[in-house]
Structure formats: C-alpha cells, structure tokens
C-alpha positions in Angstrom: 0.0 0.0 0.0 1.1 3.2 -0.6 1.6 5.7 2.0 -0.9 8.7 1.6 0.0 12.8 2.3 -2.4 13.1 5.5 -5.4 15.1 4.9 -6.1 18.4 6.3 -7.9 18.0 9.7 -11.5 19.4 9.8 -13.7 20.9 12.4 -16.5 19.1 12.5 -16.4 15.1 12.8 -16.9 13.3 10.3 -18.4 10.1 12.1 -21.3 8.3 10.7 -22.8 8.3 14.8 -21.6 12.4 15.2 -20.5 11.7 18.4 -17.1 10.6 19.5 -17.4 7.8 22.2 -16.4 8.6 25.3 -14.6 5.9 27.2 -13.9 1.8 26.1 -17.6 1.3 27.8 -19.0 2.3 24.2 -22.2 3.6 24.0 -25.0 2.0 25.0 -25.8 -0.3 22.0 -22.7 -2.2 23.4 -24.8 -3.8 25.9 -28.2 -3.1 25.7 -30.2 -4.2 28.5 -33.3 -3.7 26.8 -35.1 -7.2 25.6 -38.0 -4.9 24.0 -36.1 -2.1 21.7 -38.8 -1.7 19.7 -41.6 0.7 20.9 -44.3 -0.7 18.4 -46.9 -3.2 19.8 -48.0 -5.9 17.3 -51.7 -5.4 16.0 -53.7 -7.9 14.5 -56.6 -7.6 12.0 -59.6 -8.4 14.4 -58.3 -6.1 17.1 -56.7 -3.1 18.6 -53.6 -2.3 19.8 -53.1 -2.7 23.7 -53.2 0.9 25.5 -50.1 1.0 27.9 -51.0 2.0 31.2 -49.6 5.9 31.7 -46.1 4.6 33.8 -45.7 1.9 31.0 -45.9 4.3 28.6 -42.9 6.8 30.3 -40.7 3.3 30.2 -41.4 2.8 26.5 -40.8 6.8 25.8 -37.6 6.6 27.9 -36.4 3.7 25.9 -37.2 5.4 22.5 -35.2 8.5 23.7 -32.3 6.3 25.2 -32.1 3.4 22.2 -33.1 5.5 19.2 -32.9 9.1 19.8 -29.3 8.9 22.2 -30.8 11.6 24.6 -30.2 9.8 27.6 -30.7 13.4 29.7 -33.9 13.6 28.8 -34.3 9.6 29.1 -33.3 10.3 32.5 -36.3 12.4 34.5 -38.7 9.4 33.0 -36.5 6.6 34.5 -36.6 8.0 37.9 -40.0 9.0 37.6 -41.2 5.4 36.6 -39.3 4.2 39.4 -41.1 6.4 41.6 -43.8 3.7 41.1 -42.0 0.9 40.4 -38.8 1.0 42.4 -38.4 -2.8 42.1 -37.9 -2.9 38.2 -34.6 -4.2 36.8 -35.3 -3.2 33.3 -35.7 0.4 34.6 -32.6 0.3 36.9 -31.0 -1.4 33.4 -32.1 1.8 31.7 -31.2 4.2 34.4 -27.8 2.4 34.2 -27.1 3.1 30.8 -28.5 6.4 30.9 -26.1 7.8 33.2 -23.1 5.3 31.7 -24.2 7.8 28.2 -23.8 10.8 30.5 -20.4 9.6 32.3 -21.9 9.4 35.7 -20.0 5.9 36.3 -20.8 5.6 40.0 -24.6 6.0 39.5 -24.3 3.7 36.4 -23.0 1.2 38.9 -25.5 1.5 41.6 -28.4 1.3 39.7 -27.0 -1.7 37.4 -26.1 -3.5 40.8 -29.4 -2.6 42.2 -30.7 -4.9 39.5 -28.4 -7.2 39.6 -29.8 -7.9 43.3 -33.5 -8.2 42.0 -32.6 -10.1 39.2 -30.2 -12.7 39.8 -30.5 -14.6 37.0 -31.1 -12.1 34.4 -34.3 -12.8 33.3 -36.8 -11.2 35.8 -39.8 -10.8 33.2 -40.8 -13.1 30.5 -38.1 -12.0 28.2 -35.5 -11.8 30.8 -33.7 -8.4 31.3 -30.8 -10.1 30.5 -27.1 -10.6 31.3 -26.4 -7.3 30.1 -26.0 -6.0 33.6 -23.6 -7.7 34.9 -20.9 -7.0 32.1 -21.6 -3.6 32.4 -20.8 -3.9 36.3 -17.5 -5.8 35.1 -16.8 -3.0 32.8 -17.2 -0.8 36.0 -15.5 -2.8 38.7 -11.4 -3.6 39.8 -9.7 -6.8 38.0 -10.8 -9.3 40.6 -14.5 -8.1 41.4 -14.7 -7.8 37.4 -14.1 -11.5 37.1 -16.9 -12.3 39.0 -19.4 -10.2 36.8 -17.8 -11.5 33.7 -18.1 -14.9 34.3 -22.1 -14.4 35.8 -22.4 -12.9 32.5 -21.0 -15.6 30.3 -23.1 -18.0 32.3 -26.3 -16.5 31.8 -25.5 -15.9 28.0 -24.6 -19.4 27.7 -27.8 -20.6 29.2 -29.9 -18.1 26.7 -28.2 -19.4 23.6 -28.2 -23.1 24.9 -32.2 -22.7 25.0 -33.1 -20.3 22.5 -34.7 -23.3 20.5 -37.3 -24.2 23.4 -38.0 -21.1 25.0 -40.4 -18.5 24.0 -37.6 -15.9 23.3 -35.2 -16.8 20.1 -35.9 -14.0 18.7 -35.1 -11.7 21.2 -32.2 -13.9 22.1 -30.8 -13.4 18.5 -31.8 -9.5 18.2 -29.9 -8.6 21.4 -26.9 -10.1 19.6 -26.0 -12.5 22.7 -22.9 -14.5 20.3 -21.3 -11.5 20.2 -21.8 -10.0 23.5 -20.5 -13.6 24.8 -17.3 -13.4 22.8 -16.8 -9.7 24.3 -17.2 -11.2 28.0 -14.9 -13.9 27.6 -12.7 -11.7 25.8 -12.5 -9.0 28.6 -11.8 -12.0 30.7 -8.8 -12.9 28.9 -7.6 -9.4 28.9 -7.7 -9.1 32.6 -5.5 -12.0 33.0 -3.5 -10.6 30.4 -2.8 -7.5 32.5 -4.2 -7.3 36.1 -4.3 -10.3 37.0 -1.2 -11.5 35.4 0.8 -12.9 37.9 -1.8 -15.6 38.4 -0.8 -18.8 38.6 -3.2 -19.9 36.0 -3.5 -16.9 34.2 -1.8 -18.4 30.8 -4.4 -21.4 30.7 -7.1 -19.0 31.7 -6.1 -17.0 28.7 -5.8 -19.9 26.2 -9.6 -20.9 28.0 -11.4 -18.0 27.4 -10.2 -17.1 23.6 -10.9 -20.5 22.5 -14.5 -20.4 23.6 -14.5 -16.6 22.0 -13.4 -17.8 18.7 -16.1 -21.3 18.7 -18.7 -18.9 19.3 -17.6 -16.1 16.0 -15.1 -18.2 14.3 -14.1 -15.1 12.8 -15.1 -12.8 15.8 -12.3 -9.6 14.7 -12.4 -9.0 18.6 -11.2 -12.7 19.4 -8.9 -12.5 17.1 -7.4 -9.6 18.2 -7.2 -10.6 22.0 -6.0 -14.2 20.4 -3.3 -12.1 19.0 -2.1 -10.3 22.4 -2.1 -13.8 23.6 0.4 -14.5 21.3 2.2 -11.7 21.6 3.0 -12.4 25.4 3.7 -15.6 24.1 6.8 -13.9 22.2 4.7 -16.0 19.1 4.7 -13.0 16.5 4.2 -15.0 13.0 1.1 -16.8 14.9 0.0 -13.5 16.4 0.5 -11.5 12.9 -1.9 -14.4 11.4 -4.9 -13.8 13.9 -4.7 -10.0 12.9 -4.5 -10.3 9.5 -7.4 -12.5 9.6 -9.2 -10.0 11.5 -8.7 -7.1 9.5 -9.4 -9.5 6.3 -13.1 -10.2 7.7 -13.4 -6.1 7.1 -11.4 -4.9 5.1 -13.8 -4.2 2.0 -16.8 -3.1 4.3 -18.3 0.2 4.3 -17.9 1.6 8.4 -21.6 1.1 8.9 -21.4 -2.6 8.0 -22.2 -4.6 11.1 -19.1 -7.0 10.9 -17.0 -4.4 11.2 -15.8 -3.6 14.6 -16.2 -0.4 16.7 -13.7 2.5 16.6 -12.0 2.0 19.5 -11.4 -2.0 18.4 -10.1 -1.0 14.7 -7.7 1.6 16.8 -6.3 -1.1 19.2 -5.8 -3.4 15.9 -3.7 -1.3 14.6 -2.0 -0.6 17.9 -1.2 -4.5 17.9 -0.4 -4.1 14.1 2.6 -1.6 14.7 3.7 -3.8 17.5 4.0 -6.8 15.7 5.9 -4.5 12.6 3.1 -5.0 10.3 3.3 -0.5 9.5 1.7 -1.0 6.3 -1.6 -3.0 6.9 -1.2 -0.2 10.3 -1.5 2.8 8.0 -4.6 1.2 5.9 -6.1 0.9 9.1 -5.5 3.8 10.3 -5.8 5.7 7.2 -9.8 4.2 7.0 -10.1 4.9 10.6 -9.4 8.8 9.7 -11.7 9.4 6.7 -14.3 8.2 9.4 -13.2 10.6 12.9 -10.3 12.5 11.9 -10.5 14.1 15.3 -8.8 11.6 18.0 -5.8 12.7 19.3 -4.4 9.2 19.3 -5.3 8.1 16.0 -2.7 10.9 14.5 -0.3 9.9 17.1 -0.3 6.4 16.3 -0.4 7.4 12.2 2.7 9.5 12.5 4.7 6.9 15.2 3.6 4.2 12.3 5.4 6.5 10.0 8.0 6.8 12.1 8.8 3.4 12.5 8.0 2.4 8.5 10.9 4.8 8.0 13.7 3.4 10.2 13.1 0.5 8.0 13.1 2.2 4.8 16.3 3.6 6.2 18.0 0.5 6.8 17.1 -1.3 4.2 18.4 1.7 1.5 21.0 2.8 3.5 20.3 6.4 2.8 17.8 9.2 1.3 15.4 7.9 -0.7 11.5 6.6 1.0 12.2 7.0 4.5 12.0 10.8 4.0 8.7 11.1 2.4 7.7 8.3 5.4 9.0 11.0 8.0 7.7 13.6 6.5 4.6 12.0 6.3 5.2 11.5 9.9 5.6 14.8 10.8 2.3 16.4 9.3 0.3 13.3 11.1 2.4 14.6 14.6 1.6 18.1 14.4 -1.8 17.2 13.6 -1.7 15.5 17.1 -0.1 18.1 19.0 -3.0 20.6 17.3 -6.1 18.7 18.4 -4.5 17.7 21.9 -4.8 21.1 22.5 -7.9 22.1 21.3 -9.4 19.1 23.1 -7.7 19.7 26.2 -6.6 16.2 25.7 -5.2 14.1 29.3 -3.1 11.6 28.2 0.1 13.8 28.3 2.3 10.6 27.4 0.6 11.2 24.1 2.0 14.3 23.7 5.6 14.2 25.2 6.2 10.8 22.8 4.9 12.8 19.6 6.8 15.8 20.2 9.8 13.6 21.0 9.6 11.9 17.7 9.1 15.5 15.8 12.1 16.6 17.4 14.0 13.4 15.6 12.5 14.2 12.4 13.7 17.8 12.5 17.1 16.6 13.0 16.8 15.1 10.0 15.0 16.7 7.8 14.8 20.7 8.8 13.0 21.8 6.0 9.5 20.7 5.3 8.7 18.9 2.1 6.3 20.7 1.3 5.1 24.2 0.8 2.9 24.3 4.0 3.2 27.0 7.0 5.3 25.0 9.8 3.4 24.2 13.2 5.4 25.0 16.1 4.3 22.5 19.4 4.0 25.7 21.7 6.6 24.9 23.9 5.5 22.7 26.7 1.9 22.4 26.3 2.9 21.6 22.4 0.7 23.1 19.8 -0.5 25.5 21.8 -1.4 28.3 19.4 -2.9 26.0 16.7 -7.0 25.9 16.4 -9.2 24.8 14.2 -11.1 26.9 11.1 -13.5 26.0 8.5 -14.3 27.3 5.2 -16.8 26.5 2.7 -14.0 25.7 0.6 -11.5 24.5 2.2 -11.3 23.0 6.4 -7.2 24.4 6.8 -5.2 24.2 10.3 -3.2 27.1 11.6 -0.7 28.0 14.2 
C-alpha cells in the first residue's frame, strides 16, 4: 500500500454516529439491556392495539429517547419517575444504568446496574428476561478481581440463553440482542484481565488460552477474538502466529463500508492497529489507520499512532536503502500526522500527556533530520511545553485548513 499525504484535519467530525465515544464502555448499543427495543406493539386484523397503562408508557418513551434518539438526559427524569412507582424494576434500573453510563456518571451507572443485579439474579426477571447485560456492564465498571466475578455471571447466563433459545419462548429476542457476540466480548475481557491485572496468576496463561478458545467457537471469525488471540500470542513472544490472527481479523473487514455490522467499533479498529505496529506490520497499520481517519479525523491518538507508524515504517526504509530515498517522504509524512496530534491535543484539552511528550519527542527526531518541510505548508510549532499550543481549528466553505 502506498503511504498517503495526511489530509487536512477538519472541524467538525466526520463520524457516521456524530458523536465521538467517550470511554472503552462504548455507548449504550454495546450492551443493551433492553429485551423490547422496539416501541411498536404488534396489532392484528380483528383487534386493537393494547393501550399501555400511563407509567408503562414513560418506560417505552424513555427507551425510545435512550435506544433511538441517544438523549439519555432527557431519558433520565422518566426513569426515575417510573421508578417512583415501580422502584423494584430491573429493566428500569437497566435503563437508568445506561442512561447515566451515556452521560459519564460511572458511579450512579453502577449503583443502579447493581441494584438490579440484586432483584434479578439470574437475568431474566420478566418473560423476556432483562438479560445478562447488567452484569458486564458492572464488570466493565468494577477492579480486576470483582470484574471476574461479573464477567463470568455474564457468560453463564448468555450461555444458558443461547443453549435454549430453541425451546423457550424468546429466540428471537435472544438473537436481536446479539447474545454470540456480547459472549465473545465477555470472555474476551476475561482474557484481557489476566492478560494485565491479574497477570501474575498462577493460572493466568491457561485462563487465557480458555477464554479465547471459547470466543473464537462462538464467531469463528469474531475480529475482537482475534485480536485478543493475537495479544495472547504476543506475550507468548509467538509474532508469526499472532501476525496471522490480525490479518485475519482485519481480512473479515477490510472491504466493508464503516456502517457494515461486521465491522468492529472504533476503538477496536484503533487497538488493531496498535497490535499491528507492534507486531511490525506498518503498512496494513496505516490502511487501518488511514480508514479509521476518513471516518473521525478528530482523535488525538489516531494521528499519534499514524505518525509513530510513519516513524517506525521509516527506520526501516532507512536501513534497508542505506540512505535518502523513501524514509524521507515516510518521516515527512510523519511529521504532518504529529503536528496534527499536537493541534487537536490542544484544542481538546486532551489528558493523556504521554501522548503528547512521545509525539513531540519523535518530531524533534524528524527535525534533526530533515529541517526543512517537504512541502510548501506553513510549519506548526508544538507551543513549547503544552505543544501546539497556538494552533485551532477553522473551517471554510471551501477549504477546512489548520493554523498556528
């Protein structure tokens, strides 16, 4: 693949969803605790439709406005009101949870998700079942070892929904909700943890090993078990085997338009091609990366990644030619991906400040290199400490430019 002159960053997003999401919890379509998305109730010829009764009728709005409409604020006054009545509900604490998970009130998330998790032990409290959904949010939301303990409640109680989908009176709702996938996620997360956190366990490799072989029988071709089958290998020190999985992942997208359902989140695509440029893969890296931009161009850490990809692509370059040639159009490549970084750190008021001090770092290798630009473009200076510091954002009709 060729490497492509980074585009000029624009102001306004230009995700399909138009929101960015704001932490690895996703939004709330990652684990929707509602069994009854739809607000429509069925009708037949001879008769009417059933009239809700009025508090049934603020769950069904809220849902609408949570599921369809992502306005969990005003979701949020007709959970708690409906509550008011019916303070014993899990499928309104299940809403309320995600509601304030939308609105990044983690510890009231947590209260109201465990809450339900109290009233409905086994996750299926009405006919339908509200689900396991609850408790891998609370895993999402708890320390390594509590998380476990969700994760695995989880994985039990979606087991038992898919082992009986063909007797019970819910297939359908078993297969809307998506239950393979959120299964592979669970057992996935549970790999993870003893991939990091619990690391030092003595049965943390077989653990591992465990929980991605159950991922990958459920999706065979599951991009997020693939990925974590990957870090396994990885900490394994087994590159080739690892550099398969994610080149089988990315293969089961590749071609797909964004809003294609097989084709992972954001924040998944971004972590492939973190393990991509680990592995020394740059180039299948860049496509990713390069895909990932047309889609968001406004992540601080997608740029950073794109130029440090760069980076990297040209040491090789370097090495291999033994002088000029490739490697400077890869670093100067680099460099415009950088300060493209450095600009939207600041304008975001990004946090993660190792972000920033490794990106200026590896502009400040490039200069050494190459001091003049390689192309005609105004320089962006990194503002001294804060880096980038006089940059902002414009937009044109014609033309979406960055300046210092």
């Amino acid at each position: 693949m060729a490497k492509t002159r980074s585009q000029k960053s624009k102001s306004k997003s230009k995700s399909k969803s138009g929101k960015r999401e704001r932490s690895v919890l996703n939004s709330t379509g990652a684990f929707s605790t509602n069994p009854h998305a739809s607000t429509k109730t069925p009708s037949t010829s001879n008769s009417n439709p059933p009239i809700a009764r009025p508090d049934e009728s603020l769950l069904i709005e809220a849902t609408a406005l949570l599921h369809e409409n992502s306005s969990p604020d005003a979701a949020l006054p007709l959970l708690k009101k409906y509550l008011e009545t019916n303070p014993n509900s899990p499928q309104a604490l299940d809403l309320l949870g995600e509601a304030h998970i939308e609105l990044g009130d983690t510890e009231a998330a947590f209260a109201a998700f465990s809450q339900s998790a109290s009233l409905d032990p086994e996750g299926q409290a009405s006919p339908a079942g509200t689900g396991p959904e609850k408790f891998l949010w609370l895993a999402q939301l708890s320390s390594a070892e509590t998380a476990v303990a969700y994760y695995e409640r989880g994985v039990e109680i979606i087991k038992r929904w898919l082992s009986t989908t063909s007797t019970t009176s819910h297939p359908v709702v078993t297969a809307e909700r998506g239950l393979a996938k959120k299964l592979v996620s669970a057992l996935c997360g549970l790999a993870e943890i003893y991939m990091s956190d619990l690391c030092m366990s003595p049965d943390a490799e077989p653990r591992c090993e465990r929980y991605v072989t159950e991922a990958l029988l459920a999706v065979p071709e599951s991009a997020v078990a693939l990925q974590t089958l990957a870090s396994v290998r990885i900490s394994q020190q087994r590159v080739g085997d690892a550099v398969a999985a994610l080149r089988r992942a990315f293969d089961g997208w590749r071609g797909l338009p964004p809003a294609h359902e097989d084709v992972p989140p954001y924040a998944d695509r971004v972590n492939l091609s973190k393990l991509l440029i680990e592995t020394g893969e740059y180039e299948v890296a860049l496509e990713v990366l390069e895909r990932l931009r047309d889609e968001d161009d406004q992540l601080p850490d997608l740029w950073y990644l794109g130029g440090w990809c760069l980076f990297l692509l040209g040491e090789v370059e370097r090495e291999r030619e033994g002088g000029g040639g490739e490697w400077e159009e890869s670093w100067g490549t680099a460099r415009e991906w950088l300060e493209n970084c450095l600009l939207l750190y600041n304008a975001l008021e990004w946090e993660d400040e190792g972000i920033r001090d490794h990106a200026k770092e590896i502009l400040s290798n490039i200069k050494k290199e190459l001091p003049e630009r390689m192309d005609k473009g105004e320089d962006v200076e990194d503002g001294g400490e804060d880096g980038g510091e006089e940059g902002e954002w414009e937009s044109d009709d014609d033309d979406d430019e960055m300046e210092d």
